[in-house]
C-alpha positions in Angstrom: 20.1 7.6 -16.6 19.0 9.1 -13.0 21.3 8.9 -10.0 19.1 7.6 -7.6 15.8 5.6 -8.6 13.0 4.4 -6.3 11.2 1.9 -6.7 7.2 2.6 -5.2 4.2 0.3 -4.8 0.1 0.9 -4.6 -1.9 -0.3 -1.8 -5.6 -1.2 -1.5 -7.7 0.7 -3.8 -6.4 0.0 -7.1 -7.7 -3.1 -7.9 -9.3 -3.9 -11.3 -11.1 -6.9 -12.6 -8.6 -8.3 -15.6 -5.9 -7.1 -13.6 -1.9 -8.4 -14.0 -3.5 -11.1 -17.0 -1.2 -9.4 -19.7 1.6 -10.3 -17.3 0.7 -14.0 -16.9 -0.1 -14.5 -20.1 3.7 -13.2 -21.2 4.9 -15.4 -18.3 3.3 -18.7 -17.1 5.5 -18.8 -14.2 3.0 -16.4 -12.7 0.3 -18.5 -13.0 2.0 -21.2 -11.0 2.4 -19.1 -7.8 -1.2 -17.6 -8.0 -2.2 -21.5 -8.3 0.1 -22.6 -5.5 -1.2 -19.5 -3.6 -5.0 -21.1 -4.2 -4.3 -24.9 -3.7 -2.4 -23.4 0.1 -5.0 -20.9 1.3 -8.0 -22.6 -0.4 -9.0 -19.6 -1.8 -9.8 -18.9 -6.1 -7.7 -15.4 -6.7 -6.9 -16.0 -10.0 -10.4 -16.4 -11.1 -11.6 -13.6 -9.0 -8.8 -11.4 -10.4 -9.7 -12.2 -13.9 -13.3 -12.3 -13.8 -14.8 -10.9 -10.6 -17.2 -10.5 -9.4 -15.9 -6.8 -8.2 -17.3 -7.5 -5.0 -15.4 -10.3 -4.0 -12.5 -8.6 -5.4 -12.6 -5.7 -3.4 -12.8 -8.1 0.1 -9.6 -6.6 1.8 -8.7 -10.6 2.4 -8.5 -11.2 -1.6 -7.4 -7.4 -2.7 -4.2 -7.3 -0.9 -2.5 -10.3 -2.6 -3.8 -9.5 -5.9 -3.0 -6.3 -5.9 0.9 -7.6 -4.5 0.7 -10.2 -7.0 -0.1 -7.1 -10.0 3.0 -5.2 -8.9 5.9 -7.9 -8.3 4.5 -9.6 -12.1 5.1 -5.4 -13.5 8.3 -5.2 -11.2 9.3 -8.7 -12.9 8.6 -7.4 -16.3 10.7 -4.9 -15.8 13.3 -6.6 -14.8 13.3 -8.9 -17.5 14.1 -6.6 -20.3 16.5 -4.6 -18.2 19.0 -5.0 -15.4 18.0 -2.2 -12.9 18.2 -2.4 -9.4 16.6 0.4 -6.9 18.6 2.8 -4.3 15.2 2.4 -2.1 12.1 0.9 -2.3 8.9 1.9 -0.6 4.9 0.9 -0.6 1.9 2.4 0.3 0.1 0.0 3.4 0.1 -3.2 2.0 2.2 -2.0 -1.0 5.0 -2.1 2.0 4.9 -5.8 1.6 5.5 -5.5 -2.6 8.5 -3.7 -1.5 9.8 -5.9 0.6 9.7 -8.8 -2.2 11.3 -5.6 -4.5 14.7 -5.2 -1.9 14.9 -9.1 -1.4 13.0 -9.2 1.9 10.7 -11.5 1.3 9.9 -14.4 -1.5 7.0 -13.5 -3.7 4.7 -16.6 -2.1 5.5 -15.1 1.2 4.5 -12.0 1.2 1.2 -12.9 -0.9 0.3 -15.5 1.8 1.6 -12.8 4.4 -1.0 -10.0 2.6 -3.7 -12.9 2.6 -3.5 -13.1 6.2 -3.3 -9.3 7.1 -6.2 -8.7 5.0 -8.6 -11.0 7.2 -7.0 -9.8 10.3 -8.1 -6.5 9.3 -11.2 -7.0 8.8 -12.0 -9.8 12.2 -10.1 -7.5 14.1 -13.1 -5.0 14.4 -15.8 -7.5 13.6 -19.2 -6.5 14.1 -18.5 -2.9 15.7 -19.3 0.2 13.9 -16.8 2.0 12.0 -16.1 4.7 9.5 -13.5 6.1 7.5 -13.3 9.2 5.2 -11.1 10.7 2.9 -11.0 14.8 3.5 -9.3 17.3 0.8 -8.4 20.3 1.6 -6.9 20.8 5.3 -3.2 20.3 6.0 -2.0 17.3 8.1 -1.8 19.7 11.5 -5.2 21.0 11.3 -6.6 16.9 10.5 -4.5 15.6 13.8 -6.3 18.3 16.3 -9.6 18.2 14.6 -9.4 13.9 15.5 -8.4 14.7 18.8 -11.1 17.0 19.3 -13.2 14.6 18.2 -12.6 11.8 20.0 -14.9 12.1 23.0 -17.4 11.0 20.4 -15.1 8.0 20.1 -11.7 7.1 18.7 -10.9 8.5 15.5 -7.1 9.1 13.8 -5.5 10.5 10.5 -5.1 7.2 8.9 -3.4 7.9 6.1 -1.4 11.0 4.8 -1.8 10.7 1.3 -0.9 14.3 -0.2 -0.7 17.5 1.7 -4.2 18.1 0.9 -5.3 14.7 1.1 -6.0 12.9 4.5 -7.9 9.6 5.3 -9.4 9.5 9.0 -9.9 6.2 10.5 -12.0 4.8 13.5 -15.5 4.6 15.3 -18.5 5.3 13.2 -19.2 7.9 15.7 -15.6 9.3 16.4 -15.5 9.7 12.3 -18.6 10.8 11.9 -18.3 13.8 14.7 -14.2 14.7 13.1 -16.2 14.9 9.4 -18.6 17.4 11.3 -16.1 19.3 12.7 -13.8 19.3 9.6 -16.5 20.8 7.1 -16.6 23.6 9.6 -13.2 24.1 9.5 -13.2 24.4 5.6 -12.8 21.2 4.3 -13.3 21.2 0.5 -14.7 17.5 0.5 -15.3 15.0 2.7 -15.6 11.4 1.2 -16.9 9.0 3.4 -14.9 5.5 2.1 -16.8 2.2 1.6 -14.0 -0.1 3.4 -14.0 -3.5 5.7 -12.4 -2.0 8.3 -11.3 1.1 10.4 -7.5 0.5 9.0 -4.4 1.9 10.6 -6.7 2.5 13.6 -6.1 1.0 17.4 -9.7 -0.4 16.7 -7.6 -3.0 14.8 -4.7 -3.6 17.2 -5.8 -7.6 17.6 -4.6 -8.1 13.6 -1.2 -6.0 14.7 -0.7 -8.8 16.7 -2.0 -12.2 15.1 0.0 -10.3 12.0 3.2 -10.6 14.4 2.5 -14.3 14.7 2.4 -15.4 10.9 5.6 -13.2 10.6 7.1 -15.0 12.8 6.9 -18.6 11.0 8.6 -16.7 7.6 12.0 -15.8 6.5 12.8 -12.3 6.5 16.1 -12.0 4.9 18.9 -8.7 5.4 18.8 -5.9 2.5 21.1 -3.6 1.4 18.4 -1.9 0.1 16.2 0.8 2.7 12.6 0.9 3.0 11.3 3.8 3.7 9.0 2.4 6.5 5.3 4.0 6.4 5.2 4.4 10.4 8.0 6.5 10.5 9.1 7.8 7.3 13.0 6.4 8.0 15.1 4.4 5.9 15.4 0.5 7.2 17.2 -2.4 6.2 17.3 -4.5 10.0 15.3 -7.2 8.9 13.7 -7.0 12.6 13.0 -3.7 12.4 11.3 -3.9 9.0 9.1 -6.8 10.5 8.3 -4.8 13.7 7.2 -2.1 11.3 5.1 -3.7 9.7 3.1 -4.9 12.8 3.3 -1.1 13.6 1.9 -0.1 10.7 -1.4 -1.8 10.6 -2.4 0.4 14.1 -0.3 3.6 12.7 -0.8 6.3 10.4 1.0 5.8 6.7 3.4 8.8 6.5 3.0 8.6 2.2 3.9 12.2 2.0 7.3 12.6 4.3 8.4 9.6 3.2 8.2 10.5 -0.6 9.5 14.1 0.5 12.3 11.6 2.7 13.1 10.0 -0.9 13.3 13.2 -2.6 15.7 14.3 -0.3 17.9 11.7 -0.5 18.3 12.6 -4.4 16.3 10.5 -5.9 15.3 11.6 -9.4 13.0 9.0 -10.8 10.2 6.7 -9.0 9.0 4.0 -11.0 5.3 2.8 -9.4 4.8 -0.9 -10.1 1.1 -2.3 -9.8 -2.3 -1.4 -10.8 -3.1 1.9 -12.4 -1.4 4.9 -11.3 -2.7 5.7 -8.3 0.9 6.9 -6.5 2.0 9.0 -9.5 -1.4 10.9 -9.0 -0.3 11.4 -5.6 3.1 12.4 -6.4 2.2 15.1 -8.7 0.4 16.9 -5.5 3.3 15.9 -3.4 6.3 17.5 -6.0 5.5 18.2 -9.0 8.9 18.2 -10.2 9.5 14.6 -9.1 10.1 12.0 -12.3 7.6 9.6 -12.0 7.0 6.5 -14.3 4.7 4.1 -13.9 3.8 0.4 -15.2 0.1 -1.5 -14.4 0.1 -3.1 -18.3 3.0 -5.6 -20.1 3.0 -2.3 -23.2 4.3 0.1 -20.2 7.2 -1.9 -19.7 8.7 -0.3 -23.0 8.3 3.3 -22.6 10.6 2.9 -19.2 13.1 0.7 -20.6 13.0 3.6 -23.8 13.5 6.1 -20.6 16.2 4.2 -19.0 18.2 3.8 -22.1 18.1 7.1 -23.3 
């Protein structure tokens, strides 16, 4: 059995049509919250998760509570074939939510209706301007930070997320991204990928959801954990329920520090990470982050087995 485990969570991207039905079919207690979460926000998740189309499942407003609802029915899984409780927990954007349900933050419903919420913030934050955003492989996190700044008299434009230390996401203005893209190629980028997204995420071009975010918040319970986050905006272990919710208003202007806090995680001795949610998009990560890192992951109801196998043994 590892010393220290961690418990880690996918954000938006990893969304499937079909996805977390294995999970509801093994437990009908699921299907009761995604109905309650329909009847309250008027909305038909369940339907769209199970049968599309794709395009409405990949509207930001619908992805982030499926994809939240995905992980906590794995993490529940899990849980019910084994007792196993994490040393921290962490998520990746809106993942950060999953892992707040995971260290007893916040109830399930919460946090779904919470995602719902942040997800058409996102998106009417920035309504009807131009944006961009663009994944680029190859430069390190240093040479991505001057290049946006350099950048920016074209218009704002920020290393949204640090995914791997060759991977960057840059967030902002159509023309802002567009010029750092430029300017990046000629620097040596191996690729640059513009995204197809709703939004310029973890951008100031969003700051208005930041703060109708900090309102819903408000009206739920946050409760006190014993067990950190490791917050995206910082990389530093939190378990002030305050804190944690003015992090997460933070987070939706800030960059997502994926890489220091996984190397934060590592250094705090943890030996296994156990990514809850669909596919395995954070173990991918991880393998470019440390490739020594332990890292199990569960998206189907048969992956439950090989961890509780791993755990056991």
């Amino acid at each position: 059995m590892a010393k220290k485990i961690a418990f880690i969570f996918p954000g938006q991207g990893a969304q499937y049509i079909g996805m977390a039905m294995d999970f509801i079919a093994q437990d009908p207690s699921l299907e009761e919250i995604i109905n309650n979460f329909d009847k309250k926000n008027n909305t038909n998740l369940l339907s769209i998760m199970k049968d599309g189309p794709e395009e409405k499942l990949k509207e930001t407003r619908f992805t982030q509570p499926a994809i939240l609802f995905h992980s906590i029915a794995a993490l529940r899984a899990l849980q019910n074939e084994i007792e196993i409780t994490p040393d921290f927990v962490a998520g990746h954007s809106l993942g950060e939510f999953s892992a707040l349900v995971a260290n007893g933050v916040l109830n399930f419903e919460d946090a779904m209706y919470l995602v719902h919420k942040r997800g058409e913030f996102m998106i009417k934050a920035n309504e009807g301007k131009p944006f961009a955003m663009a994944a680029i492989i190859g430069p390190d996190e240093e040479t991505v930070r001057n290049i946006c700044q350099q950048a920016s008299s074209e218009g704002v434009v920020v290393a949204a997320n640090f995914n791997t230390p060759v991977q960057t996401v840059i967030s902002g203005s159509k023309a802002g991204v567009e010029k750092a893209c430029e300017l990046l190629s000629e620097a040596g980028a191996k690729r640059v990928v513009p995204l197809v997204v709703g939004g310029p995420f973890h951008s100031p071009l969003i700051a208005k959801a930041s703060e109708w975010l900090t309102e819903e918040m408000n009206s739920i319970q946050f409760s006190s954990t014993t067990i950190p986050v490791i917050a995206n905006v910082d990389a530093n272990l939190e378990t002030d329920s305050e804190k944690i919710k003015l992090n997460l208003a933070k987070q939706v202007t800030s960059s997502v520090l994926w890489v220091a806090s996984m190397q934060r995680m590592i250094s705090e001795g943890v030996e296994l990470f156990i990514e809850f949610g669909p596919q395995k998009v954070l173990t991918g990560m991880m393998k470019k982050i440390d490739r020594k890192a332990k890292i199990l992951n569960i998206d189907k109801v048969e992956d439950v087995k090989k961890i509780v196998d791993f755990i056991k043994n």
